[in-house]
N, C-alpha and C positions, 0 to 999 in steps of 0.2 A: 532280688532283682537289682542290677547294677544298671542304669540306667549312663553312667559316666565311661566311655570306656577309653581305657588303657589313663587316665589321669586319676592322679595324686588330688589330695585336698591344697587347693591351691591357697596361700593366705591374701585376706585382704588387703587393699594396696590404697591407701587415702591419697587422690589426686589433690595438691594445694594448689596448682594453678588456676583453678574455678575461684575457690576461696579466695587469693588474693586481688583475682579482678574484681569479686563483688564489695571486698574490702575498698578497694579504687574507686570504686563507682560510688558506693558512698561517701567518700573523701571527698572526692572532687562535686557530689550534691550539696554536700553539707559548706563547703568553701564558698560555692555559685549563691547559695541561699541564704546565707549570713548576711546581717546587715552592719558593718559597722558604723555605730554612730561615732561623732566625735561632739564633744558637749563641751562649746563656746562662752564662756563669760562674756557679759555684756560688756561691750569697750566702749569708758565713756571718758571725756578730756571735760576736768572741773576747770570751771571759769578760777579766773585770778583776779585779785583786785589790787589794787594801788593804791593805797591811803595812809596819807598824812597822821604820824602819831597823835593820839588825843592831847590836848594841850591840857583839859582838864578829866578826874574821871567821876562819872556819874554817881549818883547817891545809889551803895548798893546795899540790898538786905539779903545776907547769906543764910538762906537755910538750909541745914544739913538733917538729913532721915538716915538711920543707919538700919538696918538688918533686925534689930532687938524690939525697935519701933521708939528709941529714943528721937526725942528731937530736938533743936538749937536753933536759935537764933541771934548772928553774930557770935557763934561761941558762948552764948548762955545758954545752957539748958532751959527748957520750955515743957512743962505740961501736958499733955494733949487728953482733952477733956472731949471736947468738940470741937468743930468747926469754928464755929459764931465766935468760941471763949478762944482760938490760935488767932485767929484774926482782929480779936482786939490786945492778944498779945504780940500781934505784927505790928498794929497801929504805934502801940505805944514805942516798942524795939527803934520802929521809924523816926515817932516824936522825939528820945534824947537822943539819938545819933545823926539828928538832921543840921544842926549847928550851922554853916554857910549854904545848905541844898535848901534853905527855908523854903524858899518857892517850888520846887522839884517832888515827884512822885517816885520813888524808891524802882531802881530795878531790882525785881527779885529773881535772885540766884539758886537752883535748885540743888545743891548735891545730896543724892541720894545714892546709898549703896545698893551696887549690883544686886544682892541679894534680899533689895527692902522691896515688901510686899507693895504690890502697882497700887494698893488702896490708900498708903501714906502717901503716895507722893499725890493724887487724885485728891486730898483731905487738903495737902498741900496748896494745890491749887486752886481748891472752892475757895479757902481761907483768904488766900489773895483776894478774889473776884470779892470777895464781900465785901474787904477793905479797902478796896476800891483801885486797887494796882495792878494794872493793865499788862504792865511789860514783864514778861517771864521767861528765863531762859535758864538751861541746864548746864551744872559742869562737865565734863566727862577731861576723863584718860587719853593722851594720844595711844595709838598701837604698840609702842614699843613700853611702855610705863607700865612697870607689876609692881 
């Protein structure tokens, strides 16, 4: 039984106009429902100061930690035993290089390498505080310095 009459097998025929409206329709969802953020750095304007060169410069105690866990002060190699024993090797550092600071409490100067574990330079700092020297501050690199 032919059920078809007087036709041929006809071939199938793929309509794309369906497909590319639902292609559309998802473009234009996906465009509507996008968020773009834009990610702002904080803008900030550093104060400036104005000051008079030093006329004199303070009594300084350089100490430098490097990466290996060596350490110096004033460019003498120094020990590091403990704490108690760096800070009476600051004290004295301080005693022969105080020569006209006689009355003065040593600024100590931290340089430490990038690379030296946060616990030297923390060793660093007890040692200070034990000898009894208050003022502490860090070298660093400007931005363009390699």
């Amino acid at each position: 039984m032919n059920f078809r009459k007087g036709r041929g097998r006809d071939d199938p025929e793929i309509n794309l106009i369906p497909f590319i409206d639902v292609l559309l329709v998802i473009l234009i969802f996906l465009m509507v429902t996008t968020t773009y953020s834009k990610f702002t750095e904080l803008q900030i304007t550093l104060p400036t100061a104005e000051a008079e060169k030093q006329l004199e410069r303070p009594f300084e105690l350089n100490i430098t930690v490097d990466a290996k866990g060596n350490y110096t002060i004033n460019k003498q190699p120094v020990s590091f035993h403990d704490v108690a024993g760096f800070a009476a090797a600051m004290k004295s550092a301080a005693a022969e290089g105080q020569g006209a600071h006689a009355d003065k409490t040593p600024v100590v100067i931290i340089n430490a390498d990038q690379f030296a574990m946060h616990q030297m330079v923390v060793n660093v700092m007890e040692a200070a505080r034990i000898a009894g020297y208050d003022k502490l501050t860090f070298a660093a690199q400007t931005g363009g310095a390699k």
